[in-house]
Backbone as JSON, one array per atom type, in Angstrom:
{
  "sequence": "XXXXXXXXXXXXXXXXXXXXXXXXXXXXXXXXXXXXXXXXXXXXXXXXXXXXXXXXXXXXXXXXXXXXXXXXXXXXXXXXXXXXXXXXXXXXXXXXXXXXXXXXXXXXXXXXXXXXXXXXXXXXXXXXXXXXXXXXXXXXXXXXXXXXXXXXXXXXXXXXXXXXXXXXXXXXXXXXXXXXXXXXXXXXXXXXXXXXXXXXXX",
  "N": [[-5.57, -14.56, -6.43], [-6.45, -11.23, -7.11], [-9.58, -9.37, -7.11], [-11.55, -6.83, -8.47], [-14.96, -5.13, -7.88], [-16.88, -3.2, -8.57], [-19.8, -1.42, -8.15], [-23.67, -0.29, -8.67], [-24.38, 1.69, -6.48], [-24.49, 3.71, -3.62], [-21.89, 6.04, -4.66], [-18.05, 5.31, -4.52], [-15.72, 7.59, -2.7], [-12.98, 7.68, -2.1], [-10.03, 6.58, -2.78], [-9.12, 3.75, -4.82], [-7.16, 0.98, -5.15], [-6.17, -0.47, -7.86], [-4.17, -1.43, -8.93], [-2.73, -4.09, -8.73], [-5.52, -5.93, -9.08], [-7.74, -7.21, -11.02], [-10.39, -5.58, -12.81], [-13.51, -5.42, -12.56], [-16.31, -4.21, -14.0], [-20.1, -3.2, -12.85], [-22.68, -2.39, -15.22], [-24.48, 0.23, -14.15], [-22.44, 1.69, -12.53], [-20.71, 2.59, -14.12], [-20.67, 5.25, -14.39], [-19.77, 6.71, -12.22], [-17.22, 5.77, -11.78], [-16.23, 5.36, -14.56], [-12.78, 6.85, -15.92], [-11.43, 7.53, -13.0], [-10.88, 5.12, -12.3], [-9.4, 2.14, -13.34], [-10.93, 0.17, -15.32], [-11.39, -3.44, -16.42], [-13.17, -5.33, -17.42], [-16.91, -4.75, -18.6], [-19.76, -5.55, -17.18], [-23.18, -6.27, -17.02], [-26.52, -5.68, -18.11], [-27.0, -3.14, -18.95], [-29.47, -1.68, -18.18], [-29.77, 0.28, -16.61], [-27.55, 2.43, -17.56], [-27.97, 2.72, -20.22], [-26.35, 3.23, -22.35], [-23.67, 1.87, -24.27], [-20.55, 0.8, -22.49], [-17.29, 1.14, -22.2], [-14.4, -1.13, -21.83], [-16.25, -2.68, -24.42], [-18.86, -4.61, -23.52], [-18.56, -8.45, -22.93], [-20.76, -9.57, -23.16], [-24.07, -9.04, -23.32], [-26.79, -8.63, -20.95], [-30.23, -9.29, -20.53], [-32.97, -7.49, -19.07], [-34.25, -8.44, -17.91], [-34.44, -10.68, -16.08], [-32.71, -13.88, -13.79], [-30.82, -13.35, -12.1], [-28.66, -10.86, -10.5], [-26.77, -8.2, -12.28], [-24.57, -7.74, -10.08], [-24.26, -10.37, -8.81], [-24.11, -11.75, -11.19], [-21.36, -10.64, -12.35], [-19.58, -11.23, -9.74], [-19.7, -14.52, -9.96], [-18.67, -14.32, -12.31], [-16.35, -13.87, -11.6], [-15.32, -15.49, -9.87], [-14.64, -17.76, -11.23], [-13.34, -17.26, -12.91], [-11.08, -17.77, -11.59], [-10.74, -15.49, -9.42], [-9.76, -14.78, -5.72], [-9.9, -13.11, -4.04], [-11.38, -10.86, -2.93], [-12.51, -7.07, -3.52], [-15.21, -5.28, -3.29], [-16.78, -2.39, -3.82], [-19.02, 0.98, -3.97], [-21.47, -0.77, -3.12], [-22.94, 0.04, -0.85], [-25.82, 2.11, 0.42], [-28.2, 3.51, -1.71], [-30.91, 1.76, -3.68], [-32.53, 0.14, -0.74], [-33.28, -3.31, -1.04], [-31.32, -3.43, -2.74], [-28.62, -2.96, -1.18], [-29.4, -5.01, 1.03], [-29.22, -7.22, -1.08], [-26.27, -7.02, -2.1], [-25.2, -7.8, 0.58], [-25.51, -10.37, 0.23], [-23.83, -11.17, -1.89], [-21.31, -11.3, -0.41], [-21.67, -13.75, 1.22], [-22.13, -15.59, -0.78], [-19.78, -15.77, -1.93], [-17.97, -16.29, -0.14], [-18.86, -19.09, 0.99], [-17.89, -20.14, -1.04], [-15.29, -20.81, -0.85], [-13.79, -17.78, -1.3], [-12.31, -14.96, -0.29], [-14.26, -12.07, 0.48], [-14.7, -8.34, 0.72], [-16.72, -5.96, 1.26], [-16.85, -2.4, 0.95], [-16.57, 0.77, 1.76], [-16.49, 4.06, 2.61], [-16.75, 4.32, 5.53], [-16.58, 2.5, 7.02], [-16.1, -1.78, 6.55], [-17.22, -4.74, 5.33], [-17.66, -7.81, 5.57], [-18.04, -11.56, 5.37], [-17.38, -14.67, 6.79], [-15.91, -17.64, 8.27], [-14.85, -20.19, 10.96], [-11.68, -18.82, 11.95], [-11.21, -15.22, 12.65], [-8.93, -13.28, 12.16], [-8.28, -9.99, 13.34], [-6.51, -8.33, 14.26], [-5.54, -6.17, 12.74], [-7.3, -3.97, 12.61], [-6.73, -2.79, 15.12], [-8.21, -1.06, 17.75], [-10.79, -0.35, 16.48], [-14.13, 0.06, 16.53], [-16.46, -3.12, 16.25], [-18.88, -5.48, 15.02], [-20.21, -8.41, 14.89], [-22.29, -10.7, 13.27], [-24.83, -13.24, 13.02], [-24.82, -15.12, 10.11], [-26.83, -16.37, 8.84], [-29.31, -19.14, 11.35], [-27.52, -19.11, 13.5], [-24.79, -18.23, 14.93], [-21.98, -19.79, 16.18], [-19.76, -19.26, 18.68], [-16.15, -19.95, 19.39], [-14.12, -18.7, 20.7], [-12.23, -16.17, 21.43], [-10.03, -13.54, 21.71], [-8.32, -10.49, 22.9], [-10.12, -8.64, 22.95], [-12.73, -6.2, 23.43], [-15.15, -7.22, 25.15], [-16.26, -10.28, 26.25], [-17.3, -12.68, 24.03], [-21.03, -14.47, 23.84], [-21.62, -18.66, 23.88], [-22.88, -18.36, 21.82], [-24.87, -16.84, 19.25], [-27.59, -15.91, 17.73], [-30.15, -15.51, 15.28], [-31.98, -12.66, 15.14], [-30.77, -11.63, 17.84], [-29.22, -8.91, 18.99], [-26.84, -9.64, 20.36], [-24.4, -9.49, 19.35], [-22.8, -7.0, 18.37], [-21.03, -4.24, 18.65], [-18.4, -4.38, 19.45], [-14.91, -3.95, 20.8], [-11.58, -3.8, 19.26], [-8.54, -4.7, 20.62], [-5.7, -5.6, 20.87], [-2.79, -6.13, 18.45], [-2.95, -9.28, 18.7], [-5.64, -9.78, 18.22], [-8.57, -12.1, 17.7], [-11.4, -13.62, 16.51], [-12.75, -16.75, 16.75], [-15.47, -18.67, 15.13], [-17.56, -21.51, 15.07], [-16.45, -24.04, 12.31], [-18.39, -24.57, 10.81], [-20.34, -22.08, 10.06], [-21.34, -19.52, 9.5], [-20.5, -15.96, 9.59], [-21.32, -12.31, 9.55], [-19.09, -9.86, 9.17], [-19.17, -6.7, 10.55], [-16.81, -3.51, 10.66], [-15.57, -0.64, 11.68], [-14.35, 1.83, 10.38], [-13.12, 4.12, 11.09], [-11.38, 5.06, 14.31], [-12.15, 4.32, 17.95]],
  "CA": [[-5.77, -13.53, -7.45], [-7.15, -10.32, -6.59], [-10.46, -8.63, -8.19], [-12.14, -5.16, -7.81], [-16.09, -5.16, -7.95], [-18.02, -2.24, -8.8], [-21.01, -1.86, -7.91], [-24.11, 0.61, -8.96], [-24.94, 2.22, -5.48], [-23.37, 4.92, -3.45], [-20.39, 6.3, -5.41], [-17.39, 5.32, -3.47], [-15.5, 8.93, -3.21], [-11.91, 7.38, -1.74], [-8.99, 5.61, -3.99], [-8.94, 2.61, -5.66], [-5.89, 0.89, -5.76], [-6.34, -1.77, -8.98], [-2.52, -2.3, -9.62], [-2.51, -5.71, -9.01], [-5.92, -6.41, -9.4], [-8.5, -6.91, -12.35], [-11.59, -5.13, -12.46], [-15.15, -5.58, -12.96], [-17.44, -2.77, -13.46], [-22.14, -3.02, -13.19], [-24.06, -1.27, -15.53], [-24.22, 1.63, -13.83], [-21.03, 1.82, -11.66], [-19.2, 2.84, -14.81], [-20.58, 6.31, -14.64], [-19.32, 7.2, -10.86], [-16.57, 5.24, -12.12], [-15.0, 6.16, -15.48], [-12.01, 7.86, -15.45], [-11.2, 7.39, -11.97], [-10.67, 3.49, -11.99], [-9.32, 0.97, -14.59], [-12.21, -1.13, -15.5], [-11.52, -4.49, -17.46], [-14.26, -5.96, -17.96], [-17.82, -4.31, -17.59], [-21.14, -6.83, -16.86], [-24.39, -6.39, -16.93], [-27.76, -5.69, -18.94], [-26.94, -1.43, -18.49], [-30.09, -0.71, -18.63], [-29.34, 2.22, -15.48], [-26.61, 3.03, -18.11], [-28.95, 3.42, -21.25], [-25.57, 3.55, -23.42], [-22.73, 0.65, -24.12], [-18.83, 1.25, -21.88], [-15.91, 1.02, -22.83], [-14.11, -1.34, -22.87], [-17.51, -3.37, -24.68], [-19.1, -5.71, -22.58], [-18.54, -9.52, -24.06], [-22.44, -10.21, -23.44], [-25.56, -7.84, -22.66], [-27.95, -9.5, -20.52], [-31.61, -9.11, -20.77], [-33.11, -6.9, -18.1], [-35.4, -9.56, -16.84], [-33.32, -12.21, -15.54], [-32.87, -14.46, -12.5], [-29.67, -13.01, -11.41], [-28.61, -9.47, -10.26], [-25.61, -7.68, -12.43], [-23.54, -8.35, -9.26], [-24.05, -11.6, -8.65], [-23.64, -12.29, -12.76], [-19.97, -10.42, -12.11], [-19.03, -11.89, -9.06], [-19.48, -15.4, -10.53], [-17.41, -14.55, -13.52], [-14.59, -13.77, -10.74], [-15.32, -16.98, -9.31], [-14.61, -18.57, -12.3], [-12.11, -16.65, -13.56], [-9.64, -17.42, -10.55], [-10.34, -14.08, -8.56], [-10.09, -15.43, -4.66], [-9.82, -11.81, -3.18], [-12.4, -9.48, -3.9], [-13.12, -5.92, -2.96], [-16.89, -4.36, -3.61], [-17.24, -0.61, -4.17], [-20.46, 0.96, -4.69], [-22.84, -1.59, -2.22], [-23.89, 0.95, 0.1], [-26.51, 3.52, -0.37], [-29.24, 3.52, -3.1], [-31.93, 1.05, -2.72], [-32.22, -0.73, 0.26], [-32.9, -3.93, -1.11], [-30.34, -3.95, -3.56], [-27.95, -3.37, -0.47], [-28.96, -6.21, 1.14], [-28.68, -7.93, -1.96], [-25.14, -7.12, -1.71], [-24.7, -8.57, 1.79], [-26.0, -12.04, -0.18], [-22.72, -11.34, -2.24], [-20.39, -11.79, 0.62], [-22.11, -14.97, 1.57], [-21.55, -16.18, -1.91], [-18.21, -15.65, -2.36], [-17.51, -17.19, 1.34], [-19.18, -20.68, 1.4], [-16.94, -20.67, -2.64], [-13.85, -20.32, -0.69], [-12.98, -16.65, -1.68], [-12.78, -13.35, 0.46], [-14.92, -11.04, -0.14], [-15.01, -7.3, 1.48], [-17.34, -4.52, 0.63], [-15.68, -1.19, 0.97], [-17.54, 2.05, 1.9], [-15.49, 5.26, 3.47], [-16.81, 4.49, 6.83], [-16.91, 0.66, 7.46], [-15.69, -2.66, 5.64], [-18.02, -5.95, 5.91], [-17.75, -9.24, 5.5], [-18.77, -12.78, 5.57], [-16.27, -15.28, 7.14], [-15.83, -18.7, 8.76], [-12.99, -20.21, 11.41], [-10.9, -17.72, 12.78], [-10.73, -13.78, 11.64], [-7.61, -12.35, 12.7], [-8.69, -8.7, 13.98], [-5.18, -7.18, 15.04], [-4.98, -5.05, 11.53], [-8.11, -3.27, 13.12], [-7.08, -2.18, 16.33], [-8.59, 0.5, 18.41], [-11.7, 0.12, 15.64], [-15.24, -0.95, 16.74], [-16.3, -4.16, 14.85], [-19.78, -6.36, 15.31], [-20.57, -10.07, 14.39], [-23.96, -11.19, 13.19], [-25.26, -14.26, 12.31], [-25.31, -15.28, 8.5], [-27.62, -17.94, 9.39], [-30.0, -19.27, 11.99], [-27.03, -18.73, 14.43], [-23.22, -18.72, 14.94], [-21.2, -20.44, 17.57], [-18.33, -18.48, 18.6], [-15.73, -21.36, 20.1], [-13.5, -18.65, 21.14], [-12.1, -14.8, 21.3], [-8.9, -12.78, 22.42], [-8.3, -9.0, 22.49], [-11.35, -7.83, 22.04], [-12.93, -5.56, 24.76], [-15.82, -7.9, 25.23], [-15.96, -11.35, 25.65], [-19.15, -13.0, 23.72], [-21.62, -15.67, 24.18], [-21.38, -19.45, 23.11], [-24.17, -18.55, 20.55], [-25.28, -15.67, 18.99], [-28.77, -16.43, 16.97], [-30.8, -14.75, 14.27], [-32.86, -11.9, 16.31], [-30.47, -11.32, 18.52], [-28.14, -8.13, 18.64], [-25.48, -9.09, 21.38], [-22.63, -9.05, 18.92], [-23.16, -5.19, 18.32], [-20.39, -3.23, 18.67], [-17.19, -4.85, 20.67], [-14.1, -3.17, 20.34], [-10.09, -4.9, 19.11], [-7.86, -3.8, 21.67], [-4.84, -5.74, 20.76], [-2.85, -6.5, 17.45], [-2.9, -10.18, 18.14], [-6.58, -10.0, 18.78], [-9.36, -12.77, 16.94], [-12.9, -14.34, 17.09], [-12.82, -18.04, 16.04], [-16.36, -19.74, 14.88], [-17.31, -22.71, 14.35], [-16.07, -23.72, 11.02], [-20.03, -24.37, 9.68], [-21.26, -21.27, 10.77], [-20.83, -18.36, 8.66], [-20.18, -14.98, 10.51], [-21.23, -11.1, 9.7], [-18.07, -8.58, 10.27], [-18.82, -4.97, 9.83], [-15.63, -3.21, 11.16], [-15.58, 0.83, 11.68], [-13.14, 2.29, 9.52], [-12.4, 5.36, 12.37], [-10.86, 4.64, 15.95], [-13.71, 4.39, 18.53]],
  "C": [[-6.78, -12.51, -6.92], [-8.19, -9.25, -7.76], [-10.85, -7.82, -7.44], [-13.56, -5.46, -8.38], [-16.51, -4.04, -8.05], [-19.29, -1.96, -9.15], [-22.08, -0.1, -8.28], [-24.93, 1.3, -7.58], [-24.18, 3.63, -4.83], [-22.12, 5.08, -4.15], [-18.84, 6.32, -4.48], [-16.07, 6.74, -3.81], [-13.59, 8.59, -2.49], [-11.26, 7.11, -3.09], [-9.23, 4.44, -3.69], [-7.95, 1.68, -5.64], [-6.33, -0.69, -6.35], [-5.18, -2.08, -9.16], [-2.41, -3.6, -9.82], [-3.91, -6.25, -9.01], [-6.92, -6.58, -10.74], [-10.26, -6.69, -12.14], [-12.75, -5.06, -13.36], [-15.89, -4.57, -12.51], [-19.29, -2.98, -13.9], [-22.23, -2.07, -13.89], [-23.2, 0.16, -14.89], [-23.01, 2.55, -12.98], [-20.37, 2.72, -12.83], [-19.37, 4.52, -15.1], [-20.0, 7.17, -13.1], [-17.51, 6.21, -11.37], [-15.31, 5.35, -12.88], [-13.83, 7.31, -15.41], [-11.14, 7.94, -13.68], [-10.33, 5.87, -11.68], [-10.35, 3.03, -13.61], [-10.17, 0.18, -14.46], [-11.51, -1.83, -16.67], [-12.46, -4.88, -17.89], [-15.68, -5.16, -17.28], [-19.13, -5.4, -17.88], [-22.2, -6.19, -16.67], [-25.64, -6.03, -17.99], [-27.99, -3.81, -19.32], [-28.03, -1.33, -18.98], [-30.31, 0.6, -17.69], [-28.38, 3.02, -16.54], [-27.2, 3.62, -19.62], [-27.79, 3.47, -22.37], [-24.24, 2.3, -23.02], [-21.28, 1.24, -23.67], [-17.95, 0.88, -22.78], [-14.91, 0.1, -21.29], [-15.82, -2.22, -23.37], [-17.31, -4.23, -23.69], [-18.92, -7.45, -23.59], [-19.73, -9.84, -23.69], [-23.1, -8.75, -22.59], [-26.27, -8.94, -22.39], [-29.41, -9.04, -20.44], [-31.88, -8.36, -19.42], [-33.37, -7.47, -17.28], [-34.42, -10.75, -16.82], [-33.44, -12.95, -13.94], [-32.05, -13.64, -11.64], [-29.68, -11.23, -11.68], [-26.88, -9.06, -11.29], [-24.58, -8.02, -11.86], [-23.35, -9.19, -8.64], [-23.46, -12.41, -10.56], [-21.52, -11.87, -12.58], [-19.09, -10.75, -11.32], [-18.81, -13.52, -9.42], [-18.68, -15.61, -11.56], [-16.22, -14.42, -12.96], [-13.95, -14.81, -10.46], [-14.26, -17.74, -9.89], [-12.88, -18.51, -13.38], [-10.73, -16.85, -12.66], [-9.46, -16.64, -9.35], [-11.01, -14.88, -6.94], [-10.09, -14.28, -3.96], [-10.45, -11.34, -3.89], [-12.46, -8.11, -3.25], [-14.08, -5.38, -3.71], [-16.25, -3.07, -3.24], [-18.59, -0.34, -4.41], [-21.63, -0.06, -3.99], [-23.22, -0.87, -1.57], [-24.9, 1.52, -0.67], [-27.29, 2.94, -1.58], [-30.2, 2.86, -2.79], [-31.53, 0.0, -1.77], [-32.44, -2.06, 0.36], [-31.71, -4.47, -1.86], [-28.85, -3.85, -2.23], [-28.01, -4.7, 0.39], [-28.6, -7.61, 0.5], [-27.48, -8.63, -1.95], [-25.2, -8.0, -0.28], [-24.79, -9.8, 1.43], [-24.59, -11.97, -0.59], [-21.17, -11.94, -1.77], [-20.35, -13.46, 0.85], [-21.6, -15.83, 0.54], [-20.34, -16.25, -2.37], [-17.74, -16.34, -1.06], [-17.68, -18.38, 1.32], [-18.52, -21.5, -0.23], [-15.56, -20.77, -2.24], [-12.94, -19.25, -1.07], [-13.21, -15.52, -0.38], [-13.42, -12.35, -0.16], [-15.16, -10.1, 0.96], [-15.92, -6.34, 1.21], [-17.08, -2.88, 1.92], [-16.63, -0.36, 1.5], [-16.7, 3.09, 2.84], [-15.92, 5.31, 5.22], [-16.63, 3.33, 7.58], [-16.31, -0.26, 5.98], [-16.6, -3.77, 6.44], [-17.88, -6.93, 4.84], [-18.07, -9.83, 5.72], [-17.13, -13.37, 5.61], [-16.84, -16.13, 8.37], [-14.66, -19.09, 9.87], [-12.68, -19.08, 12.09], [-10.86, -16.64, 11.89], [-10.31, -13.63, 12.49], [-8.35, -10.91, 12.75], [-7.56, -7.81, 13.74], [-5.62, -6.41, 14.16], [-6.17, -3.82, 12.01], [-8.13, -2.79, 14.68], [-7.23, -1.09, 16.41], [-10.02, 0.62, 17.48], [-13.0, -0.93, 16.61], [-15.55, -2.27, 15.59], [-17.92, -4.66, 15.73], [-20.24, -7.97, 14.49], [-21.75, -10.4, 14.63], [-23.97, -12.33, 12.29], [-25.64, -14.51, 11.09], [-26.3, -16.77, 8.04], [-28.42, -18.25, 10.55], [-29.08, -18.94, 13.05], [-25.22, -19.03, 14.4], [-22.95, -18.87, 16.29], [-20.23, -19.84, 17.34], [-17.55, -19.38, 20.12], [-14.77, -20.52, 21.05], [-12.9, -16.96, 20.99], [-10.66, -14.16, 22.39], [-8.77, -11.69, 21.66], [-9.09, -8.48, 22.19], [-11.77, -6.96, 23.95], [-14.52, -6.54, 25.4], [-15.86, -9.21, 25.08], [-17.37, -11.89, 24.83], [-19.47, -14.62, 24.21], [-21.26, -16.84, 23.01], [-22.06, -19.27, 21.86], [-24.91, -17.22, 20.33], [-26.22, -16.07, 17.9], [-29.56, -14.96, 16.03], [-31.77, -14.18, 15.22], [-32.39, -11.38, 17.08], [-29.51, -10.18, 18.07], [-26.76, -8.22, 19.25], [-23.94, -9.3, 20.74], [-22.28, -7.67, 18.43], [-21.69, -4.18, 19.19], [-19.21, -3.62, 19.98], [-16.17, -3.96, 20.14], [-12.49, -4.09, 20.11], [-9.35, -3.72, 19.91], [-5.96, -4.25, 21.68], [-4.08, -6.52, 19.05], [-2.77, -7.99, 17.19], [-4.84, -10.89, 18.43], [-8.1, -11.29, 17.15], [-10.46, -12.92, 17.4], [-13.12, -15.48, 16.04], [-14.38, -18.87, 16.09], [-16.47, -20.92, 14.5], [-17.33, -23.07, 12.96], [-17.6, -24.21, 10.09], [-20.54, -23.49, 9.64], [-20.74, -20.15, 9.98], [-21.23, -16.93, 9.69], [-20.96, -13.15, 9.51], [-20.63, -10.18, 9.87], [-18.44, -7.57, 9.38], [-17.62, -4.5, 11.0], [-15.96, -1.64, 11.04], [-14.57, 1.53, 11.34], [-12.48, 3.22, 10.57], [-12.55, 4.32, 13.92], [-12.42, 4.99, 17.0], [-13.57, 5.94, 18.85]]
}
């Protein structure tokens, strides 16, 4: 099942396509938002929004809380079934609330769902095992450790080969390139991975 995330940070200025999935809109997302996108359901405590969406939210959450808006909405995806996700809106704005987001990925990965976050220049993820590449050839891509370190068991088509071990601190997964469409990079399956991908050809 496929969900749409919207998020209150940079305004993502591309299309949407919700057809087949069901969407969740933050607080403040729903004003870069409305009109543009079908929102189902919107989440959070709006107080960036100062005024209640449409359609109503089924709970307002207190400002002060443990949890972030988009971790409260990504868990209701969870929950709800949604195993494909796409983020909107994580870039840009403050810079911890983006890396916030990057926690999001993580969380939706070690739950058994995909999760991408979108942005008109790049797509990133968190991922385990093997990622298939091909659909990105000719695009730069880099792999960083979501964790003290990832083991990478193995790699084809890429313009670089990498090391057994790529560790927290280090940059040498920085910018390889996919060179063929049956191209991958298989970790070990405990080890959670980092892909940002470069939306344009190198």
């Amino acid at each position: 099942m496929k969900g749409i995330l919207l998020l209150n940070g940079a305004p993502y200025t591309g299309d949407i396509d919700c057809s087949d999935a069901v969407v969740y809109c933050c607080d403040g997302a729903y004003e870069w938002a409305k009109g543009r996108v079908r929102i189902d359901k919107n989440v959070g405590d709006f107080d960036s929004l100062n005024y209640i969406p449409e359609p109503p939210p089924e709970k307002i959450y207190p400002s002060e809380k443990n949890f972030t808006d988009g971790e409260i909405a990504l868990f209701k995806m969870l929950s709800d079934g949604v195993d494909e996700i796409e983020i909107y809106g994580g870039f840009g704005g403050r810079e911890d609330h983006f890396l916030g987001n990057l926690q999001l990925l993580y969380a939706a990965c070690v739950r058994g769902a995909r999760a991408k976050m979108i942005s008109e220049t790049s797509y990133i993820f968190a991922s385990t095992g093997k990622i298939d590449l091909g659909q990105f050839e000719g695009c730069t891509f880099s792999v960083l450790p979501f964790g003290k370190f990832v083991r990478i068991m193995e790699s084809e088509g890429c313009k670089y080969a990498y090391p057994k071990r790529i560790s927290a601190g280090e940059c040498r997964g920085i910018s390889n390139i996919v060179l063929s469409r049956s191209a991958f990079v298989r970790m070990h399956r405990r080890d959670v991975a980092l892909i940002i991908v470069n939306r344009g050809k190198v």
